[in-house]
C-alpha positions in Angstrom: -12.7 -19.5 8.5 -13.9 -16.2 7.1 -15.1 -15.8 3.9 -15.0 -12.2 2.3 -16.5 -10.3 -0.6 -14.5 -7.1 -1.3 -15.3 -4.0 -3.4 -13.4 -1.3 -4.4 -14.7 1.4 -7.2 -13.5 4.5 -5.8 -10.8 5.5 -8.5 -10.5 4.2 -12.4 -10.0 0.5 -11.4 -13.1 -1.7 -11.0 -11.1 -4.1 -8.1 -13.2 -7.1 -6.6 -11.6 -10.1 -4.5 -13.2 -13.2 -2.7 -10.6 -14.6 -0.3 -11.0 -17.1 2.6 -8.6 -19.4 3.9 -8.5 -21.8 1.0 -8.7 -19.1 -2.4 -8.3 -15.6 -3.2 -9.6 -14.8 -6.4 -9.8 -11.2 -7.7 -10.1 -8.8 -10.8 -8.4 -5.8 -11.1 -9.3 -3.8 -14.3 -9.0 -0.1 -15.3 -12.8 0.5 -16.4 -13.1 4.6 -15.5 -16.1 5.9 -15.9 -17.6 2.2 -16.5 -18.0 0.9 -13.0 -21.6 1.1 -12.7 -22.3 -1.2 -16.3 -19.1 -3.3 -15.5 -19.3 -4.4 -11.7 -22.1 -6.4 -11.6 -21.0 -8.7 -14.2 -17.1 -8.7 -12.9 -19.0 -10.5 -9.8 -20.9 -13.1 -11.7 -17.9 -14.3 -13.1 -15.5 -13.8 -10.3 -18.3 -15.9 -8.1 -18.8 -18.6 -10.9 -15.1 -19.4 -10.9 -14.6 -19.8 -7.6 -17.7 -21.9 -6.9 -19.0 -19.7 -4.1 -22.7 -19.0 -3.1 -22.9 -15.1 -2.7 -25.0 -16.4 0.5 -22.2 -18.0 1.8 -20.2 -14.8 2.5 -19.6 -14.1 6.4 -18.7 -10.3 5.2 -18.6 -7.8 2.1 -16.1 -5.4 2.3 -16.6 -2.3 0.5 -14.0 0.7 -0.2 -16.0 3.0 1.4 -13.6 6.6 0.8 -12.4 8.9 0.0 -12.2 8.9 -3.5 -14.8 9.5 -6.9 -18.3 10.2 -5.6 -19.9 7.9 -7.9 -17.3 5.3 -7.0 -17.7 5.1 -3.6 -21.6 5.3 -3.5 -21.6 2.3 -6.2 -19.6 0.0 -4.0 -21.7 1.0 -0.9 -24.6 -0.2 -3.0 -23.5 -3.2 -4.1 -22.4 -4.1 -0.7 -25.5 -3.4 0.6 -27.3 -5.4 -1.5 -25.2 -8.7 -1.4 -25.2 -8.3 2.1 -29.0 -8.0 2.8 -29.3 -11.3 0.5 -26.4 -13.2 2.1 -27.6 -12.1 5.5 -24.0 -10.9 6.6 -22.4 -8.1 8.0 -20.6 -5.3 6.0 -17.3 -4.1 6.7 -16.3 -0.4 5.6 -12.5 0.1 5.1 -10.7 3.5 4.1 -9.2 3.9 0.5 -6.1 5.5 1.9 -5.5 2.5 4.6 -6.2 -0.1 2.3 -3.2 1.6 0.3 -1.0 1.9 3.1 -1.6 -1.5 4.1 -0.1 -3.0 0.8 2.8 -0.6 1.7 3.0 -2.6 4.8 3.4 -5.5 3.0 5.7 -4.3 0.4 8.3 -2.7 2.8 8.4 -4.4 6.2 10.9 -1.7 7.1 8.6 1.3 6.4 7.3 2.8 9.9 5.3 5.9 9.3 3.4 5.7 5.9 1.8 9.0 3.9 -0.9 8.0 1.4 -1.9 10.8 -1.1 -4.5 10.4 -3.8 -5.6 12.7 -6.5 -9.2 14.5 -5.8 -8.7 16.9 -8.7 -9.4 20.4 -8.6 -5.5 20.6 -7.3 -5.7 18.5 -4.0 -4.9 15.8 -2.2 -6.9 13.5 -0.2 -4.1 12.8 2.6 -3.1 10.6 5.9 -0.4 9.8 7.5 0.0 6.0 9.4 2.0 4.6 11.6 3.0 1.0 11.3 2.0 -1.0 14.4 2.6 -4.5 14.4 1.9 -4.9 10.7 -0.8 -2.4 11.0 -0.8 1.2 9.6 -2.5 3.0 12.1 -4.2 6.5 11.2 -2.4 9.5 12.9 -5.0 12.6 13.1 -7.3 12.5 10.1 -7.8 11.9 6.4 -8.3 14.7 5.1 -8.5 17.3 1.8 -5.4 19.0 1.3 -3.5 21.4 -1.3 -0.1 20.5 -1.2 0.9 23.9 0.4 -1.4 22.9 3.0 1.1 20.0 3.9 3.1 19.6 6.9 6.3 19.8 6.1 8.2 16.1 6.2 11.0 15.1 9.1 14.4 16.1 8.5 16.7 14.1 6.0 18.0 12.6 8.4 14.9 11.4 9.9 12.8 10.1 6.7 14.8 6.8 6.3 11.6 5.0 7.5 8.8 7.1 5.6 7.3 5.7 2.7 4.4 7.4 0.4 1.7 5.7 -1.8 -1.0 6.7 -3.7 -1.5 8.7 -7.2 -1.7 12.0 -5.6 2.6 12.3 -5.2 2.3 12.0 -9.2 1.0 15.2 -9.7 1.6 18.4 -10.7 0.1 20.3 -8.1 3.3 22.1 -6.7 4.9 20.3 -3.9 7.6 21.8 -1.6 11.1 20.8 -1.8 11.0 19.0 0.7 8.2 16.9 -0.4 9.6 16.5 -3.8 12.8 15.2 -1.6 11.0 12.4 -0.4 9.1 11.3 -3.9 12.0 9.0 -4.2 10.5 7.3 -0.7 7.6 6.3 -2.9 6.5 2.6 -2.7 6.3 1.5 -6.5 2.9 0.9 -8.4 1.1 1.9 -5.3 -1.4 4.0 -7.0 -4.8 2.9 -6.1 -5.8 0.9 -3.6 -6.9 -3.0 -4.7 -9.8 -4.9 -2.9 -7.3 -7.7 -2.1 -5.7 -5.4 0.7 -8.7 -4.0 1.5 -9.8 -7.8 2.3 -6.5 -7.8 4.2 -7.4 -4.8 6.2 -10.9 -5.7 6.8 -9.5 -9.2 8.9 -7.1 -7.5 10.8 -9.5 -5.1 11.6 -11.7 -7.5 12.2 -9.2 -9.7 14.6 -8.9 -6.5 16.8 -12.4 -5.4 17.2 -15.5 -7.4 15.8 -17.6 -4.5 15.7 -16.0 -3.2 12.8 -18.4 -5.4 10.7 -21.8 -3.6 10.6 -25.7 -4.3 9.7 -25.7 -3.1 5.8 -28.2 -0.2 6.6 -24.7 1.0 7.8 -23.0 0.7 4.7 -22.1 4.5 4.1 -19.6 6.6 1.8 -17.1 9.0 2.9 -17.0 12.3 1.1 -14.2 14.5 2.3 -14.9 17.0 0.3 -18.6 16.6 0.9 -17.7 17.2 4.3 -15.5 20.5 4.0 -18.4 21.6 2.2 -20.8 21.4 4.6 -18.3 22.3 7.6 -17.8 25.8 6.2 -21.3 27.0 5.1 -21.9 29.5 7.7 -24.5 28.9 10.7 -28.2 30.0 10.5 -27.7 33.7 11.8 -24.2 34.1 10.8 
């Protein structure tokens, strides 16, 4: 039996869930902009009613990006710090597959899966999956899109099997027409990703490679925009 811890802070929900084979318990409120007073006591009382030992964990699971900087570097933390005490490993799961693997769940006949969330400042943070086995599968990267930057979608006749989740395919940011042809493909109330699925994600993960659960030194955000940032400065000489 495994017993998991999972955190997710990375978008206007503060989502925690405690699952093993026995109980899943979560909490799934909308606290933006309150994650770092809320978090701590969420846990207390998510632990207290299940009866748990935080040093009886075998793993935290943290949403570890892309999504609010603050966010993401708050659930690294915490992870961190339960996992030191509980002397367990930490296992770091993307936003955007944690979302596409509720859309797994939700539509057993979906095959490739796009997952868009809002990063303001008019993008996207995008990837596409495909479904293998139960198991959305990352095709290329996550990355930080515009919507003009988007590949455009299969033909009609072709997007029977696509599905799209996230917040980002609610905005307003101008989306082809093709893209707007497909909005009605999107999975409903898959917004933002819960730490329930991310617990879900985490043990199938986990069931095809062990080493997917890391010492908590290793418990590190994502920044996609971070990294654009840093990937276009220009080189010493340049």
């Amino acid at each position: 039996m495994t017993r998991l811890l999972a955190i997710d802070t990375t978008g206007d929900y503060c989502s925690l869930a405690l699952k093993d084979d026995d109980c899943v318990l979560q909490c799934h409120q909308n606290l933006p902009r309150q994650h770092a007073r809320q978090v701590l006591p969420l846990l207390d009382q998510l632990f207290a009613e299940s009866g748990w030992a935080k040093t009886s964990l075998d793993a935290v699971v943290y949403g570890r990006g892309p999504g609010s900087f603050t966010g993401i570097r708050i659930a690294a933390g915490i992870a961190q710090g339960i996992a030191l005490g509980a002397d367990c490993g930490v296992i770091p799961v993307s936003t955007l597959q944690t979302l596409a693997m509720e859309a797994c769940a939700a539509d057993p006949d979906a095959r490739q899966l796009w997952v868009a969330l809002d990063a303001r400042m008019r993008e996207l943070y995008v990837a596409r999956y495909q479904v293998e086995q139960g198991l959305p599968v990352l095709q290329g990267e996550e990355s930080l899109q515009s919507p003009d930057q988007l590949p455009e979608p299969p033909a009609m006749e072709n997007r029977s099997a696509i599905r799209l989740a996230g917040n980002g395919w609610q905005t307003d940011y101008g989306f082809s027409d093709a893209w707007v042809a497909c909005l009605a493909q999107q999975a409903p109330g898959l917004m933002l990703p819960r730490a329930i699925w991310g617990a879900e994600l985490a043990l199938a993960l986990l069931q095809r490679d062990p080493t997917v659960s890391v010492a908590p030194e290793h418990a590190l955000p994502v920044y996609l925009r971070d990294k654009v940032t840093w990937d276009n400065k220009p080189k010493v000489g340049e």
